[in-house]
C-alpha positions in Angstrom: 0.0 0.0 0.0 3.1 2.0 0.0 2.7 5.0 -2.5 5.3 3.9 -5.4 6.4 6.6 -8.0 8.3 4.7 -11.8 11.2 7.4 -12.4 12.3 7.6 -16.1 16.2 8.5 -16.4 19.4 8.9 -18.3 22.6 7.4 -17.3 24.8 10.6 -17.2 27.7 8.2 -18.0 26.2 5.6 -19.9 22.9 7.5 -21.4 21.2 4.5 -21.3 17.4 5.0 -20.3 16.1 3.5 -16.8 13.0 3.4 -15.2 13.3 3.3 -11.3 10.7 2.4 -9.0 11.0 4.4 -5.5 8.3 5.1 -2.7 7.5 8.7 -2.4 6.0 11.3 0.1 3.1 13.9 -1.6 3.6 17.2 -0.8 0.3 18.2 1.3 0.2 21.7 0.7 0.8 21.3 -3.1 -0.9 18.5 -5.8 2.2 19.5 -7.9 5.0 18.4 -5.9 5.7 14.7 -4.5 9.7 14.1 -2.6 12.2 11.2 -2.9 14.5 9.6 -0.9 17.4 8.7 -2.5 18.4 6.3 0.5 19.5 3.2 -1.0 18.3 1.2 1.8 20.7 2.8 3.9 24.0 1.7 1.8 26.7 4.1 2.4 26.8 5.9 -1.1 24.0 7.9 -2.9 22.0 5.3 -5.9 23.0 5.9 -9.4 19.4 7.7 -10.1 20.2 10.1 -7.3 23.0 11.3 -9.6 21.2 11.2 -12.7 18.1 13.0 -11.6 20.4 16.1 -10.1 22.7 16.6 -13.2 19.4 16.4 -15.8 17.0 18.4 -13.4 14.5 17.3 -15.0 12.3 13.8 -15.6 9.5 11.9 -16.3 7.6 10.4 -13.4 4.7 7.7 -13.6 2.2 8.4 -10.5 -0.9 6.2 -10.5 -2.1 6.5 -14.2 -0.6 9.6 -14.9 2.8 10.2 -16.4 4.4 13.9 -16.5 7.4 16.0 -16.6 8.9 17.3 -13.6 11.4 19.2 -12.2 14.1 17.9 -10.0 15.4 20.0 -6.9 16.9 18.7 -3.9 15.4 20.0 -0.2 18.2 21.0 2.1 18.5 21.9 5.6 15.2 22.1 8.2 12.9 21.2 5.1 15.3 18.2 4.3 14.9 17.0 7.8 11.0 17.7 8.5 9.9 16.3 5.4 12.2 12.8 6.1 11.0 13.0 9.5 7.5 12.9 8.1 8.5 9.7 5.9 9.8 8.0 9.0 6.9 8.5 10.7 4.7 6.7 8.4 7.3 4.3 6.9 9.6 3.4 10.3 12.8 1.4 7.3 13.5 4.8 6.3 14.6 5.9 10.1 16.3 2.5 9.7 18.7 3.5 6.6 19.5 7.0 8.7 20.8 4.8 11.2 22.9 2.7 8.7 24.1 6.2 7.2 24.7 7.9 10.3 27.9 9.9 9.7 28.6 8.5 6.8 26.0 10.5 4.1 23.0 12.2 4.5 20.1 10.7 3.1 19.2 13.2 0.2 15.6 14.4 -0.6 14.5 15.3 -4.1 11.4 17.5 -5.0 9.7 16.6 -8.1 7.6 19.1 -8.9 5.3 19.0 -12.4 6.3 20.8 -15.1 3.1 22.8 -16.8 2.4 20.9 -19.8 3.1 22.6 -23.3 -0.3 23.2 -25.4 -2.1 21.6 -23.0 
């Protein structure tokens, strides 16, 4: 029943095309916007999409039967840490993995936030 997001993504090495399938946190206050969590399942390095989604900026995201553009930012500082927090509190592995990556990485947090749609 966990809410699943399909990311669509270019290898910035390889440019080979993935599609990624991650859990994701909606964005209350705005329809627009749903947040990652690029934790790996608590591994000490960042996954490869984490990398590939920052240095394009930009993606394609499948949520329920939609599929849309988005823009990719990553949430820093008290944001970061309320909106993880928020994750933890409803999925209790994710304050398992910042355990795991306690001072090694922080677990980073993207925004996705949809594009507006051209023509349409």
């Amino acid at each position: 029943g966990a809410p699943v997001t399909l990311m669509h993504h270019r290898g910035r090495k390889s440019g080979k095309e993935s599609v990624t399938p991650v859990m994701y946190l909606a964005d209350e206050a705005d329809p627009d916007t749903i947040y990652v969590f690029a934790s790996k399942a608590g591994a000490p390095t960042h996954p490869d999409w984490y990398y590939n989604l920052t240095t394009a900026g930009e993606t394609t995201v499948e949520v329920g039967t939609e599929t849309y553009r988005v823009a990719v930012a990553e949430v820093t500082g008290p944001e970061h840490d309320r909106i993880y927090a928020e994750q933890v509190r409803r999925y209790p592995g994710f304050g398992e993995y910042e355990q795991k990556t306690a001072g090694i990485r922080t677990i980073p947090v993207l925004a996705l936030r949809r594009k507006a749609s051209v023509g349409g």
